[in-house]
N, C-alpha and C positions, 0 to 999 in steps of 0.2 A: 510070361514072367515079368513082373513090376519091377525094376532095380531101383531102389530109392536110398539116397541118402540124406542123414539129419543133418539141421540145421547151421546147427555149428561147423561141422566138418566143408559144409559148402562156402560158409562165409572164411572158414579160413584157406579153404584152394582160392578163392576169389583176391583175397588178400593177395597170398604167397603170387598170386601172376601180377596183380599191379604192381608191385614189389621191381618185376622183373622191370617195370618199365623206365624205373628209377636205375637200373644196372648200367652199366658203361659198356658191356659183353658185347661182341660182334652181332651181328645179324641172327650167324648160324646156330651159334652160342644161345642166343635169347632163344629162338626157335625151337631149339632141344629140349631147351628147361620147358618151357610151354605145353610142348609133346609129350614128356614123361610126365606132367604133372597130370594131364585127363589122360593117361595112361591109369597113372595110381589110382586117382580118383574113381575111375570110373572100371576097376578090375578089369581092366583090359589085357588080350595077348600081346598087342603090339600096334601101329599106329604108322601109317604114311601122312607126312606134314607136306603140305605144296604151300609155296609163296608166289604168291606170280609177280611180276617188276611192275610197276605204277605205269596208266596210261597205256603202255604197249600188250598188255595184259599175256605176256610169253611168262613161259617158267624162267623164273630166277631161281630157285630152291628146289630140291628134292630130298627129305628125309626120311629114313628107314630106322623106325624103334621097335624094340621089344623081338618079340618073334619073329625070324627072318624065312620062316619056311611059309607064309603066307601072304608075303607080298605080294600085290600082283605086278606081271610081268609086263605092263603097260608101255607105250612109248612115249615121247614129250607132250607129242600129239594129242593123243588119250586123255594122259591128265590135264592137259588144257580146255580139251573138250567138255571134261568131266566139271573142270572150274565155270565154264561158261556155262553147262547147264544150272549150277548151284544157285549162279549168278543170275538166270531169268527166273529164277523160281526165287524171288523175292522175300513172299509171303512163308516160307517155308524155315522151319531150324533145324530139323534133324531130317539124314535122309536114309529110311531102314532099306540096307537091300540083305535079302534073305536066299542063299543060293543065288544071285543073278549073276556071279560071272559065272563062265562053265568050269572045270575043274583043270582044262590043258593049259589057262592061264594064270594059274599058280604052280608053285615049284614043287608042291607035292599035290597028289589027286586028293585029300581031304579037303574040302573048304570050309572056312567057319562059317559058324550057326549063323553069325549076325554082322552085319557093316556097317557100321557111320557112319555117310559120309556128314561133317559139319562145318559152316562157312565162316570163316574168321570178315565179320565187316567193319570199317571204321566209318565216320560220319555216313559217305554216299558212296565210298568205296569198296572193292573187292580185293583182300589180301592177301586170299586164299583159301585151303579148306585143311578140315586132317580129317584122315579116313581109321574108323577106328576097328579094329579086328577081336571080336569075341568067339569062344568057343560054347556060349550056350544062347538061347533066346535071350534076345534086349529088347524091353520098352522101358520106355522113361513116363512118371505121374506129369502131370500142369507142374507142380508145383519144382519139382527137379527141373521141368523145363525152363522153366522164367529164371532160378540164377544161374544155367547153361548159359543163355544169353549171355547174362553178364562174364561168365567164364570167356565167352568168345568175342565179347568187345574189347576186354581186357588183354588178353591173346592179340590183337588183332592189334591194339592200342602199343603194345611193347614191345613186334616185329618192328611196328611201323618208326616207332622213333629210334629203334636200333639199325634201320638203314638210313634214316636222316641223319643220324650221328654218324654213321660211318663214310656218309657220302659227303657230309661239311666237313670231315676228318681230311679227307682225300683232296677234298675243293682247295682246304686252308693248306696242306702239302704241296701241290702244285704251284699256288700262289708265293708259298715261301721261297718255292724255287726260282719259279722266276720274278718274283723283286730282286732273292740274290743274284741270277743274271744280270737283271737292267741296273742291277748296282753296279758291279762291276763296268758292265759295258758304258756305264755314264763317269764313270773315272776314269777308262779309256779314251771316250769318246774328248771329256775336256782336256786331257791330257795332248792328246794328237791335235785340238781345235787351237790350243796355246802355241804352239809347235806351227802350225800353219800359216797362224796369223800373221806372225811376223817376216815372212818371205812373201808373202803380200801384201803386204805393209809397204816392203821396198818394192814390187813391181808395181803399185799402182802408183807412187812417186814417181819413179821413174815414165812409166807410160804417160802420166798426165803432163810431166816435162814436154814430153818429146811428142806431145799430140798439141802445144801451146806454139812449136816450134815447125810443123808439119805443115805446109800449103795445104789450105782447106781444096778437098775435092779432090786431091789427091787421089790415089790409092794409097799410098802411106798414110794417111791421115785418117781414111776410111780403116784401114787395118787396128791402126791405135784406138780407133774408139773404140770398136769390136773389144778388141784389149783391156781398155778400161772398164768397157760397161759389165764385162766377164768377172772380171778382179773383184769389181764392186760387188755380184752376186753372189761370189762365194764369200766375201767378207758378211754380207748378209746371212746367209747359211749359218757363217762360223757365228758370229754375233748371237743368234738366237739356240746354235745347240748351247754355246754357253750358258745361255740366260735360262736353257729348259735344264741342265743340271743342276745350277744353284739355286737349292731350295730355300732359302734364309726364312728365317722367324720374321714377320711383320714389323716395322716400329711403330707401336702404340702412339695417334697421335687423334683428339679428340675433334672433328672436323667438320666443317659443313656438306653434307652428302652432296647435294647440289650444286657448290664449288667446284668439286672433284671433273663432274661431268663437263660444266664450264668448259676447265682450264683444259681437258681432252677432247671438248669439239672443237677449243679454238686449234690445236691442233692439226687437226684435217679436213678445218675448214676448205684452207685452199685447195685439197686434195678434191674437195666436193666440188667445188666450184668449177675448174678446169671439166669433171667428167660431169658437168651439167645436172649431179644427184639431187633433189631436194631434200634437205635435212630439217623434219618437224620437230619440236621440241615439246616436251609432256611433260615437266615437271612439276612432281607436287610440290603445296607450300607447306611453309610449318611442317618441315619434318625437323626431327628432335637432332641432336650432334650423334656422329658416329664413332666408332673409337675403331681405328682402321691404320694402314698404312697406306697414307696417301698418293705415294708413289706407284704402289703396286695396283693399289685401284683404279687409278689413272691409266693404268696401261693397260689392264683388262677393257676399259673402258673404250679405249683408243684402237686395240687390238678388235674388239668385236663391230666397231665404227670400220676400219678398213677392211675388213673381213667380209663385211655388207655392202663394200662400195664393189666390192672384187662381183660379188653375186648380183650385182645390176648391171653390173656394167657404167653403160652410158643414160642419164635420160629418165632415172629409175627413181624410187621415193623410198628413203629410212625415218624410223619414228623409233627416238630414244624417249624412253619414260621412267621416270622414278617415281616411289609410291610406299609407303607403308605396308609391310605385308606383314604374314603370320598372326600371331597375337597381340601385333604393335611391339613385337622385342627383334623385329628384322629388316632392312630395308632392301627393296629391290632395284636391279636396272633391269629395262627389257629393250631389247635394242629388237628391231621388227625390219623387215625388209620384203617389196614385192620382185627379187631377182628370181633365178632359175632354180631355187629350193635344192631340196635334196632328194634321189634314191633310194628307195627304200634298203634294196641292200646296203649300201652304202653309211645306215643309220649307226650300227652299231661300230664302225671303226674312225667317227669322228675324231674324239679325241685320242686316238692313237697318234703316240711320233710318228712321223714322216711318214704320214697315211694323208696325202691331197690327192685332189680331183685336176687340179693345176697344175697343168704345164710346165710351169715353172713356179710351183709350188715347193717347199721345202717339209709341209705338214709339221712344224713346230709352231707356230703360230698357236691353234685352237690348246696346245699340250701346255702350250707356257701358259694360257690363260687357265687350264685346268689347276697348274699347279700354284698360281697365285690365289685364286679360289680357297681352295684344300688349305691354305696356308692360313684363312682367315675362318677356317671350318664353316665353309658356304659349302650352298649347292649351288649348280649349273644345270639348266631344265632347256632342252630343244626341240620344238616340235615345227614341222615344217612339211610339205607337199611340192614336187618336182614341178614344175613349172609355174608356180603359185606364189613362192617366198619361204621366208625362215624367221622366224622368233626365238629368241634365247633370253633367256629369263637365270638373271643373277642374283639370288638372295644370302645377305651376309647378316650375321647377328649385330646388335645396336654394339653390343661388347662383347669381345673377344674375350674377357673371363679370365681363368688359367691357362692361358695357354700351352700346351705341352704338345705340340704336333699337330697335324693334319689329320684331318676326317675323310671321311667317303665323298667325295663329295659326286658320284654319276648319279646327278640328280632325276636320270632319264633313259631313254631307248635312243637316242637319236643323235645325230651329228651332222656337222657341216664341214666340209672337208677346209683343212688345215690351209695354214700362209705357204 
């Protein structure tokens, strides 16, 4: 028996599931609608939907429509097997089985006449399949077959973006949550930094007194420095969680790009000189003015300069370069270094707070440079190899525009662990 249906009635099931793809409905929700519909369409008793999870290709889904007295009574196993067959048989759209299961693996000793099984695919992917349950002979004509297809891309098309919407649902939840943490914990964090500062404020006055007054060589005198140089590192610490929670708005100020860099190598000139670095210069000419906060680029600038002396060491070579990038509406720094690069593990928790690779690291460093960045809605690009060196590539727009916040700015997979 030929089961065919007209025209029209097929362009409007085809409709009625694209439809679904535009729905907000959950995954399972879409899935149903999908399943009842080549239900109706296609006088069915009742219909098993499988979805399998992307890439890992395990059952995510199992659904039971229509007639419940001839499901079969398959394991995870089973239907997974049953999806990977569908899936090597490519070439294939409909799959008739006629009596092929035996009748103990269904809930009643009747079996239907006829089974479907049929493959939900999207571009190169496997979605899933639904098996469809008749009670008399089924073939389907060419011409039923060719908009099945489209029945089943469409299907396949509507599952799919109703787990991308439920899984960027769940992404943007989690993220809500924890910015509201690190909100919190950074109004904490400056709160108790305020509070600190000023009790050693007064012990390193006092220690630097009484280390001016100490017979060098001492052991008093040894102790006091120990003393000072300690004070001084937690003042460092506190310094920089301050400077990683205050996020201020940029002041628009219309600037020489090339200045910028200037005025932050003469900086750490000396810093280079004592540790022997060679520091090459690459900047382009005739670049156009930038409209930037000079301050804050300066110290990205400064920040990613002693970041790169820390990763050579002694003896080593950094090359700052600025350049035109994008479409001529952004300029870059790239600050390059041949030190001891980075760990691949390691790549993704760069700019995390108080995530270093350093000893006596604090890991705000790279975070205060991310958020000065964000602040001028740049990105920040890192690519680097463990014994080889490290590149970070700084692009900010010519103008800041409207500014109303900060953007994305993880311009990449990679990092260099923090000051």
């Amino acid at each position: 028996m030929i089961d065919t249906i007209n025209a029209e009635s097929l362009l409007c099931v085809v409709r009625d599931i694209g439809s679904t793809v535009m729905a907000e409905s959950g995954p399972q929700e879409v899935a149903r609608m999908v399943g009842h519909k080549f239900i109706d369409t296609f006088k069915a008793q009742g219909a098993t939907l499988v979805v399998l999870a992307p890439g890992s290709g395990n059952l995510a889904l199992k659904l039971h429509l229509g007639n419940e007295y001839w499901y079969a009574q398959w394991s995870k196993t089973a239907w997974i097997s049953r999806a990977r067959e569908l899936d090597l048989s490519a070439d294939s759209i409909l799959y008739l089985v006629v009596k092929e299961t035996p009748p103990q693996d269904w809930n009643q000793a009747e079996t239907p006449q006829s089974i479907l099984d049929l493959p939900f695919r999207y571009q190169d992917g496997m979605a899933g399949f639904i098996r469809l349950y008749f009670d008399r002979p089924v073939r389907f004509g060419p011409k039923t077959i060719n908009t099945l297809k489209i029945m089943l891309h469409q299907g396949a098309c509507a599952m799919e973006k109703s787990r991308l919407i439920q899984k960027q649902r769940t992404e943007y939840d989690l993220l809500a949550a924890s910015t509201a943490k690190l909100s919190t914990l950074g109004q904490l964090a400056a709160g108790v930094a305020h509070e600190i500062n000023n009790p050693l404020a007064g012990i390193l006055l006092f220690s630097t007194n009484l280390l001016k007054k100490a017979p060098p060589g001492s052991p008093f005198h040894e102790g006091l420095e120990i003393i000072t140089e300690e004070v001084m590192r937690c003042k460092n610490i506190i310094t920089e969680l301050l400077e990683f929670s205050r996020e201020k708005e940029p002041t628009r100020l219309k600037v020489e790009f090339n200045n910028i860099i200037a005025k932050a190598v003469k900086i750490i000139e000396n810093e280079y000189r004592l540790r022997h670095i060679i520091l090459e210069k690459q900047l382009a000419e005739d670049l156009p003015e930038i409209t930037v906060d000079p301050s804050q680029v300066e110290q990205v600038v400064v920040n990613l300069l002693l970041n790169a002396a820390e990763a050579v060491e002694t003896e080593g070579r950094v090359v700052i370069e600025s350049r035109l990038g994008g479409s001529g509406n952004r300029l870059d720094i790239i600050v390059s270094d041949n030190g001891c690069g980075i760990e691949t593990h390691q790549m993704s928790r760069i700019f995390d707070p108080f995530f270093s690779t350093k000893a006596e690291g604090t890991g705000l460093g790279l975070a205060v440079i991310y958020g000065l960045v964000r602040n001028h809605q740049g990105t920040i690009n890192v690519s680097s190899k463990a014994g080889e060196g490290t590149t970070f590539t700084v692009s900010l727009p010519l103008d800041l525009g409207d500014f109303t916040g900060g953007s994305d700015v993880w311009g990449q997979t990679g990092p260099h662990s923090g000051h």
